[in-house]
Each structure stands twice: as structure tokens, then as C-alpha cells.
N, C-alpha and C positions, 0 to 999 in steps of 0.2 A: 453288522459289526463294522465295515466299511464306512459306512458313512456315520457311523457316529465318532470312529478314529479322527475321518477328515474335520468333524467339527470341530475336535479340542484341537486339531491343530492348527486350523486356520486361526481360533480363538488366540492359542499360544502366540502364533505368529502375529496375531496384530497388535496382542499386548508386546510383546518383544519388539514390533519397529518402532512401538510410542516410544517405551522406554530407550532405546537410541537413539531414535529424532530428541526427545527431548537433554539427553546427555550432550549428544553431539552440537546442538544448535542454542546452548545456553549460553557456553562462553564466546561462542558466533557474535552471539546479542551482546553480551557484558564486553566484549571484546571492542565491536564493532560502535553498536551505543551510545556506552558507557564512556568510555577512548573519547569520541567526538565530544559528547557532551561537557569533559572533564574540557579539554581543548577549549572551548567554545567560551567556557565558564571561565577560563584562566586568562585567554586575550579579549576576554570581552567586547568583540567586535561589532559598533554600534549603527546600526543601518541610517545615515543620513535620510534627511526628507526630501522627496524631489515632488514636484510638479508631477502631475496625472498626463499622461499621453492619449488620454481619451479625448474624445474632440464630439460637443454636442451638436446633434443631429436636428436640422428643422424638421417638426412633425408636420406631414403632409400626408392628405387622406387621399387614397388611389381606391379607385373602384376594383373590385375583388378581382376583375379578367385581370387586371396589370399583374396581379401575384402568382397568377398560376403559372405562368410560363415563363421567368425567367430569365433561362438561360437557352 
């Protein structure tokens, strides 16, 4: 009889923290989300284009000892 109590209530209990994570952490989202996006939409702020910082590399073929060590 014990252990069939702890099952409906562990059961209970884990439907009970869904249903509070998910109350609690809605208007988190629509809050938080929603807020920025609305923001975002309204100053329209446009990422200019810049030049790439990457810098191409001469392919150069090392024999396999060179790779192993490093450092």
C-alpha cells in the first residue's frame, strides 16, 4: 500500500512542477522574447557590412610526425 501511495504522488508531483514551470516561465518568454523582439522590430537596427577578419592560410603539406606534437 506504501508503495503504490508514493507512486501517485511522485506522479502528482511531477505533473504539478510541469504545470508551474510552464505558468511561471511563459510570461518569462513573452516577457523577455517578445519585449526584445518588439524592440528590435521597432528600431530596426541594420548590421552594416564589414570586411571578413579571417586571413587565408598557405596549404602546406607536413608529414604526420609534425602534427602529433605540437605543443
Amino acid at each position: 500500500m506504501k508503495e503504490y501511495l508514493k507512486k501517485i504522488l511522485k506522479k502528482i508531483n511531477t505533473i504539478t512542477i510541469d504545470v508551474i514551470n510552464f505558468v511561471l516561465l511563459l510570461p518569462v518568454y513573452f516577457i523577455g522574447v517578445g519585449l526584445s523582439s518588439l524592440l528590435c522590430r521597432f528600431f530596426r537596427k541594420k548590421q552594416k557590412t564589414k570586411k571578413s577578419y579571417w586571413i587565408d592560410s598557405e596549404k602546406t603539406s607536413k608529414k604526420y610526425e609534425e602534427y602529433l606534437k605540437q605543443y
